[in-house]
N, C-alpha and C positions, 0 to 999 in steps of 0.2 A: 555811827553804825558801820560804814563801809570800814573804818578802822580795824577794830573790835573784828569783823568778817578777816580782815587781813593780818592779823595780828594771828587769828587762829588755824590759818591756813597755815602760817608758818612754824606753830606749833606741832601741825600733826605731821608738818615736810621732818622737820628735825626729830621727831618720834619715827617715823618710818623705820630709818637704818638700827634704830637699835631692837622693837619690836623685832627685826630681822636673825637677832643675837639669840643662841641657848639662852635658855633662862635661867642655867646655874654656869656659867664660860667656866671652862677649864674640866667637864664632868663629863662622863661621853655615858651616856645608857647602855644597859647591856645587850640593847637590840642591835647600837651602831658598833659595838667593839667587835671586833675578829677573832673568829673561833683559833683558841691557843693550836696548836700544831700537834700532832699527838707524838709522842714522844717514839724513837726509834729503837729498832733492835741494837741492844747493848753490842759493843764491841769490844773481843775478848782479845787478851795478848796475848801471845805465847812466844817466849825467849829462846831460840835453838841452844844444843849445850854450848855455841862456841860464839853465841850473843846475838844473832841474827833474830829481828824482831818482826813479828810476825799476826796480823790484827784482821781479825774476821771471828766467823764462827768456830771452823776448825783450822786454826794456823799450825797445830800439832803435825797433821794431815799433811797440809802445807808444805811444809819442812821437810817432810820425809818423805814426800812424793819429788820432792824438787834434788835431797840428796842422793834417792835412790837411782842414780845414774843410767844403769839397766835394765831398771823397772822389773825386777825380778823377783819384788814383796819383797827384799832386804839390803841393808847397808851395810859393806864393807867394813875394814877400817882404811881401806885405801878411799873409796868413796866418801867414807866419812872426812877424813882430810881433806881429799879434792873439795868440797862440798866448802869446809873451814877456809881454804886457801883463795875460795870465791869472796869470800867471804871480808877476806884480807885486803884483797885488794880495792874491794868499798870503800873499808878505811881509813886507807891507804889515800887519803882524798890529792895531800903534793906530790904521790909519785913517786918518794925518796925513796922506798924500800923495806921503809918501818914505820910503824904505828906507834907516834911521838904524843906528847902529855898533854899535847893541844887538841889532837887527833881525838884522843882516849875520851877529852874533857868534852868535845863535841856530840860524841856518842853519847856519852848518859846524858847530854843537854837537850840534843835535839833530837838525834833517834830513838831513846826511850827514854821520855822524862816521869815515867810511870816508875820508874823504880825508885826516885825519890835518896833517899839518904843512902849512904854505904857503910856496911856494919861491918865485922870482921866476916872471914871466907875461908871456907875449905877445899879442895880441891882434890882431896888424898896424897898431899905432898905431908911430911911432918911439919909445916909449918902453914898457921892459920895468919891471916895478913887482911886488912884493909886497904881501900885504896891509897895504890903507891908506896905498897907496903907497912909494916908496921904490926903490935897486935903480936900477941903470944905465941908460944908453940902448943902445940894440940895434935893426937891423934887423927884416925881415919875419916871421911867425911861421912855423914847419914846417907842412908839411902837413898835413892832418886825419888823425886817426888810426881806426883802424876799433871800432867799438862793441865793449863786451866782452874786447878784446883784453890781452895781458899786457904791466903792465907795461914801460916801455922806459927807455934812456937818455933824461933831460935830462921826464922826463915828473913833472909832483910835483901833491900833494894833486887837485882833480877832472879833470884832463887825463889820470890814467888809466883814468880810467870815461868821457870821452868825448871828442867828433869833434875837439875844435880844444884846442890844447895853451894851457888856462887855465885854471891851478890854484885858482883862487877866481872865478868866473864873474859873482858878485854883487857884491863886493868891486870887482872889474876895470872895472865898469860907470862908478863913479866919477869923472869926467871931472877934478874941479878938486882931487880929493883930499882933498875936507873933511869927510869920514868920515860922507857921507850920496849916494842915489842918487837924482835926483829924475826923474820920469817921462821927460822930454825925455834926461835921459843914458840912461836904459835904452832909449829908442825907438832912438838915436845906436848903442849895444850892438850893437842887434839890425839894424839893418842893416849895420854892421860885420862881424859873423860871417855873418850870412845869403854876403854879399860875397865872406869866405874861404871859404866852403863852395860856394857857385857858382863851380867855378874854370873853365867854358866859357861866364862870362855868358849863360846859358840866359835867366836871368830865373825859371827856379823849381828847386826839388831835387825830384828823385826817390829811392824808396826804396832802391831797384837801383843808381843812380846813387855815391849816400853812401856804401851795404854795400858793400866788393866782397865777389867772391866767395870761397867757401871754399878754402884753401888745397889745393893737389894734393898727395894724400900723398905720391906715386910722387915727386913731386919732396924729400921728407925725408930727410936725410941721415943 
């Protein structure tokens, strides 16, 4: 009998630790799981015309409150280059002088890798090019496109995040294609776009001007 008594004592010792166990291990109830995180306001990009990348709600804003040097509601074309020449010197990560193909390659890698592939580019030069050159000749470039906007035909890598349809901005700058950007081609750059973005030769941009306005719903189909 005291056997039997002791034999079952060590039954329910060795039953304790697992009694102690879920009863399906590896399964967690929905009352113990942690409520998922609720998802956060989207953040939007927007590409300045001379590549500067720019991530919030209005990086449009951004941009042009940062190049409008004397806050005067408008941009130069001197401003606008000062503005590009800041710009440069970001890129400019060795210090050499020029924005080299390691430089270039860094840029679409790490500071916008939202742009993804690169298609051919216009710039309003007679000649359309891909990165490091390449790529047919072609007319004038399309019109500027509105900050933020979706997506369109014929639009590839940062021409969808911003105003002038040129999918590598930095890359594009490149005048003789020798797979470097030396300050004279990026100053040439930025009065080129400043150029297609002033399309009433005003002689500077406005913010109002650049944006239009928000679309009319009553007009959605």
């Amino acid at each position: 009998m005291v056997r039997r008594l002791l034999l079952a004592a060590a039954l329910l010792a060795l039953a304790g630790p697992v009694a102690a166990q879920p009863a399906d291990d590896g399964i967690i109830t929905m009352e113990g799981r942690d409520t998922p995180p609720k998802p956060g306001p989207r953040v939007r990009l927007f590409i300045s015309p001379m590549g500067e990348p720019f991530r919030g709600p209005d990086g449009f804003s951004t941009w042009f409150a940062g190049a409008d040097a004397d806050h005067d509601g408008s941009v130069t074309l001197a401003e606008f280059r000062a503005d590009g020449e800041r710009f440069f010197r970001v890129l400019d990560t060795d210090g050499n002088g020029y924005i080299d193909g390691f430089e270039m390659q860094a840029y679409e890698r790490e500071r916008v890798p939202e742009i993804g592939s690169v298609g051919l580019e216009d710039d309003g030069r007679r000649g359309k090019r891909g990165l490091f050159g390449g790529g047919k000749r072609r007319g004038a470039a399309p019109p500027p496109q509105a900050p933020g906007a979706t997506p369109g035909a014929g639009r590839d890598g940062a021409a969808r995040y911003s105003l002038l349809n040129i999918p590598s901005p930095v890359a594009n700058a490149d005048e003789d294609w020798n797979g470097r950007v030396t300050p004279t081609e990026w100053g040439n750059a930025a009065t080129r776009r400043f150029a297609m973005l002033d399309k009433d030769n005003a002689g500077k941009l406005t913010h109002d001007g650049l944006r239009p306005p928000p679309a009319d719903p009553k007009k959605k189909r």
